[in-house]
C-alpha positions in Angstrom: 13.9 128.8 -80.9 11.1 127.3 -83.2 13.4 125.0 -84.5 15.0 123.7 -81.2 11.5 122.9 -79.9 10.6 121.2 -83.8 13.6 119.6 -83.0 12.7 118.4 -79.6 8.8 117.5 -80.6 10.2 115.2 -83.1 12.5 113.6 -80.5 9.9 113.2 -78.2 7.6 111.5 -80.8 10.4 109.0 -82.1 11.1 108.0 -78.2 7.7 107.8 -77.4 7.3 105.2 -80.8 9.8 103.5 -79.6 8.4 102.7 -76.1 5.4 102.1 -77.3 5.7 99.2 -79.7 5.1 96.8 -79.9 1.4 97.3 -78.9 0.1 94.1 -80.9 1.9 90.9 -82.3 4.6 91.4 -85.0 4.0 88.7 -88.3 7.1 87.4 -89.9 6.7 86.3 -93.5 8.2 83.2 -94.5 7.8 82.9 -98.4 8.8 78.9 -97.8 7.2 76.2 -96.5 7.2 75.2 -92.8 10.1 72.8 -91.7 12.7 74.1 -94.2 15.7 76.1 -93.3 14.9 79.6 -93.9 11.4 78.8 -91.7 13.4 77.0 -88.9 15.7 80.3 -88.9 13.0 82.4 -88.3 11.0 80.5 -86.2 14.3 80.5 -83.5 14.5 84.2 -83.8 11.4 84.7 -83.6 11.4 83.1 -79.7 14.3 84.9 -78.4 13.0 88.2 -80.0 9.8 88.0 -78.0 12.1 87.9 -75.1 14.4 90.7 -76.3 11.7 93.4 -77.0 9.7 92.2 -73.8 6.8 93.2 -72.0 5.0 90.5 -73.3 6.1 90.4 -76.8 4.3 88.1 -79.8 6.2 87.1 -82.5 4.2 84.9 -84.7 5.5 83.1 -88.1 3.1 83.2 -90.7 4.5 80.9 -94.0 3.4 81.8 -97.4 5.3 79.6 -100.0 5.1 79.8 -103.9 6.5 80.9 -106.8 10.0 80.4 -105.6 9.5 82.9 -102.1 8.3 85.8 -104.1 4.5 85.0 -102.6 5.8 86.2 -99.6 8.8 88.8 -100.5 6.0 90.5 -102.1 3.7 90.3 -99.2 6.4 92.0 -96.6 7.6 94.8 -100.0 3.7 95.8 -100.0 2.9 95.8 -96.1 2.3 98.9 -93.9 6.1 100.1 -92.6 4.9 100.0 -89.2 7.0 97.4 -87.7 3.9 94.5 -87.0 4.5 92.9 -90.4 8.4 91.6 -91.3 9.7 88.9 -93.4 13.0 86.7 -93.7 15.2 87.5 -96.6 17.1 85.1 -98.6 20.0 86.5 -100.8 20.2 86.3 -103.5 17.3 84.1 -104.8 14.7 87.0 -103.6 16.1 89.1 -105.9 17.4 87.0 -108.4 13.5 86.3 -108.8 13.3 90.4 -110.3 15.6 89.9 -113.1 13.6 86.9 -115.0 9.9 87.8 -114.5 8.0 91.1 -113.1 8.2 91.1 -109.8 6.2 93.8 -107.3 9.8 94.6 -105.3 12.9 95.6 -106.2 16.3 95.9 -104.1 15.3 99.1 -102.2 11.9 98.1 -101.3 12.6 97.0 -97.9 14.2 98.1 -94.4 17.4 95.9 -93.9 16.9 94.9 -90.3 19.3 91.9 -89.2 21.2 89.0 -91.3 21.8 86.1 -89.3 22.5 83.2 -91.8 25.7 83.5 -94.9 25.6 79.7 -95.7 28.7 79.8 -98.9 28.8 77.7 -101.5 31.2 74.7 -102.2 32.2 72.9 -105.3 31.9 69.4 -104.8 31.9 65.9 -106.6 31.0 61.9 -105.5 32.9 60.5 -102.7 34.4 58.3 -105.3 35.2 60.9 -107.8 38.4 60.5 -109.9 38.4 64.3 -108.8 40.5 65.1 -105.9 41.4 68.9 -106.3 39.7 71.6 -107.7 42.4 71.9 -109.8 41.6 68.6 -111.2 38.0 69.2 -112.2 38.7 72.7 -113.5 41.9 71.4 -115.8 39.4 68.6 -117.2 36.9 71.3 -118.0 39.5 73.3 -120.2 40.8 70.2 -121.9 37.2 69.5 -122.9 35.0 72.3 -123.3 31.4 71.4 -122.2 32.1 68.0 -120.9 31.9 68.3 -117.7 28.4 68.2 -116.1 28.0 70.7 -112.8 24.6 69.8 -110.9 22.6 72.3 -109.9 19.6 72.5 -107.1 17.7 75.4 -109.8 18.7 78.0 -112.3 18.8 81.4 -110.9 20.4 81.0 -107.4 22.8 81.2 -105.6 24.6 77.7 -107.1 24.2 78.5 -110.5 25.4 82.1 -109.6 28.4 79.8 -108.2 29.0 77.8 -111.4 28.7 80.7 -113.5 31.7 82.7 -111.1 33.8 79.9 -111.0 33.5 79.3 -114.8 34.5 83.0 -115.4 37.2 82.9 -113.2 39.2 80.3 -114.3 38.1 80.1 -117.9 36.4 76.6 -117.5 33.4 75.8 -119.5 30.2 73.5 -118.0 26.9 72.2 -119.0 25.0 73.0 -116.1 21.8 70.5 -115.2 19.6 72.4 -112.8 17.4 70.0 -110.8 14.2 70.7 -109.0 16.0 71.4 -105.4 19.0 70.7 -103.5 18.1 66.9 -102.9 18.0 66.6 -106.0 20.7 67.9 -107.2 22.8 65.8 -104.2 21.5 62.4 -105.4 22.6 63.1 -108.6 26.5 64.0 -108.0 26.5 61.6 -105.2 25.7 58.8 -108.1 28.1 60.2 -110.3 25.2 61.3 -112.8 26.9 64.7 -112.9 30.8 65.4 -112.6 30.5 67.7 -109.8 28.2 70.5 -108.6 27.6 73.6 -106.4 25.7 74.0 -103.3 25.8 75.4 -99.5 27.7 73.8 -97.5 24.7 72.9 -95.0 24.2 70.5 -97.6 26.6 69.1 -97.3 28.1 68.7 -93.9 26.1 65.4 -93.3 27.4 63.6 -96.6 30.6 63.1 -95.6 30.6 59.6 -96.9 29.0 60.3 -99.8 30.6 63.7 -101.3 34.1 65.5 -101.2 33.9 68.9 -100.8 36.7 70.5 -102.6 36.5 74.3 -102.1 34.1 76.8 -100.3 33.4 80.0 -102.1 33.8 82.4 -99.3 36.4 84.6 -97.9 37.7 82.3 -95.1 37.7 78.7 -94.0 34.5 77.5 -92.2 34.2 76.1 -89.3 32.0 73.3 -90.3 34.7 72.2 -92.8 37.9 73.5 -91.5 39.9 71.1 -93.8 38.5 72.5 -96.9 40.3 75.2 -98.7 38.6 78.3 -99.8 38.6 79.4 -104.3 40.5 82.1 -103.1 43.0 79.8 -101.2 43.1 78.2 -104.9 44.1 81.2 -106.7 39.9 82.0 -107.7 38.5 85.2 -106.4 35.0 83.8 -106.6 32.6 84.0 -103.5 28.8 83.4 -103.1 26.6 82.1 -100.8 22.8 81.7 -99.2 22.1 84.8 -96.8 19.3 84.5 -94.5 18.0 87.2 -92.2 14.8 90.0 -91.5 13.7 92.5 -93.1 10.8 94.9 -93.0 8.9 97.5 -95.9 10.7 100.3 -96.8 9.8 103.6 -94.7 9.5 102.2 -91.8 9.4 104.3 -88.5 13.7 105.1 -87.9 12.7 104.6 -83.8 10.8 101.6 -84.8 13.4 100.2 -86.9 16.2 100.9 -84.5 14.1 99.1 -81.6 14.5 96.3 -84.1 17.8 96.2 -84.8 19.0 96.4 -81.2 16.8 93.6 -80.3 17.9 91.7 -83.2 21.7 92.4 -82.1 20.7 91.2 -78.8 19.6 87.9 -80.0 22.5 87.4 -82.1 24.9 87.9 -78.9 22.6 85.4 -76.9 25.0 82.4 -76.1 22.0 80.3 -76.3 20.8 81.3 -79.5 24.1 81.0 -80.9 24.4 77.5 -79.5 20.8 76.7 -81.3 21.5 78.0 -84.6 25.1 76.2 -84.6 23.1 72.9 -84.0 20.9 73.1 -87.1 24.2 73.5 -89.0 23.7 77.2 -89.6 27.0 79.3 -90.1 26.3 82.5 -89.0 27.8 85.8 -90.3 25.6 88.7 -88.4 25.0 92.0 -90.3 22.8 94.8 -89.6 21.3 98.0 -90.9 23.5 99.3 -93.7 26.2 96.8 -94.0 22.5 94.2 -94.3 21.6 96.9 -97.2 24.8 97.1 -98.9 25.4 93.5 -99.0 22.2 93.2 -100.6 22.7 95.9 -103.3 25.7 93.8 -104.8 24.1 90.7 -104.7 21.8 92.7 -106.6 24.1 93.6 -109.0 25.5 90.2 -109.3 21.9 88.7 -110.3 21.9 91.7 -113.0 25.2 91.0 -114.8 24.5 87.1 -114.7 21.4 88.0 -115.6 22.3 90.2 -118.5 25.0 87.7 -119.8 23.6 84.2 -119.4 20.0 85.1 -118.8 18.0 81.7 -117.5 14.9 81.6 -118.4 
């Protein structure tokens, strides 16, 4: 009997946690500077989650750039688990960021809430590349070990990740040339100062005239660039890509968190928001709770190997 009513107490605490909040505005951490994508994501989820949780709602996006996005991965790691302070989470460069420095978080620092964003990589080279398969570029990089340059937007991301995977696979060798950002990186194939390089294909949906894309790394075709074959389409089991979405510190309430997630899930199903985030060129692959947590757990691994083999810094 004891336990039934412990049992039902503890019940009646978590439903009453959950009614209750949120009974002040909820802060999202962006560890990136205002007006870039991760900050654009957040700041459209953030307007229909007001209207999900309800009641009069404030979700306010606070942006904390530096040192790469660890500023603010760190801020949201060491918050109070109480559901008024979350943060977006970018996979894998958040924790990419723990295998070459110390870093305050770790993988299991955080409650996986909601991914909204899986941008995948691509290969791609100039518009007026000699390249026209991926074939192509790969078979030059046997036949000379080294010469072919692969532009990158940074070391320790998700494009040199790329590189690094697709050189493994197929037995290719590169010189990798990190730049400082994606822009940067894009200039540089698009002049043909590099052979080819890696990057999401966001980046490159409005280069059409400038860049051919010759393979995504993901499991299926996108719908941004239907015409473009997938590695694995190419005989390469190689996949990676830019992950966006929300997370919050570990421990955090289970009723609180839950209220979260079904808001979160609610958003994702809005037409509207769907419609939004399609517009800024985002390709969305929802995840939630566990499947959120397990995703990032091998990216985690991922970062470690590469890390372990090829260490960058």
């Amino acid at each position: 009997m004891k336990k039934t009513l412990a049992a039902v107490a503890v019940f009646l605490s978590a439903t009453a946690a959950q009614a209750e909040y949120p009974e002040k505005p909820i802060e999202v951490i962006v560890g990136y500077s205002a007006g870039g994508g991760t900050d654009v994501m957040a700041r459209t989820v953030a307007q229909f989650l007001e209207k999900e949780l309800g009641d009069g709602a404030s979700v306010v996006v606070k942006n904390m750039p530096g040192a790469g996005g660890q500023i603010g991965f760190t801020e949201v790691a060491k918050a109070a688990p109480d559901g008024y302070t979350l943060g977006t989470f970018n996979l894998p460069a958040a924790l990419a960021l723990t295998k070459d420095r110390d870093a305050d978080y770790k993988v299991n620092s955080f409650t996986y809430l909601a991914n909204f964003v899986e941008d995948p990589n691509t290969v791609v080279v100039a518009a007026s590349s000699e390249f026209q398969s991926l074939g192509e570029l790969l078979d030059a990089a046997k036949a000379e070990p080294g010469a072919i340059t692969v532009g990158l937007s940074s070391l320790g991301g998700n494009d040199h990740f790329s590189a690094n995977m697709i050189a493994a696979a197929s037995g290719a060798e590169f010189t990798l040339v990190p730049f400082k950002g994606a822009s940067m990186a894009r200039t540089a194939i698009m002049g043909g100062h590099v052979a080819a390089g890696t990057m999401a294909l966001s980046q490159t949906t409005s280069f059409g005239d400038d860049l051919r894309v010759l393979a995504v790394l993901a499991d299926e075709r996108s719908p941004f660039s239907p015409d473009v074959p997938t590695a694995k389409e190419l005989g390469l089991d190689v996949e990676m890509s830019s992950l966006r979405g929300i997370v919050g510190p570990a421990g955090m309430d289970q009723a609180v968190a839950e209220r979260l997630r079904a808001a979160l899930s609610a958003v994702n199903e809005n037409p509207e928001f769907q419609k939004m985030m399609a517009d800024q060129g985002n390709p969305m692959v929802f995840m939630v709770g566990d499947d959120f947590a397990a995703t990032s757990a091998a990216q985690d691994s991922v970062a470690a190997k590469i890390w372990e083999e090829t260490p960058w810094k």
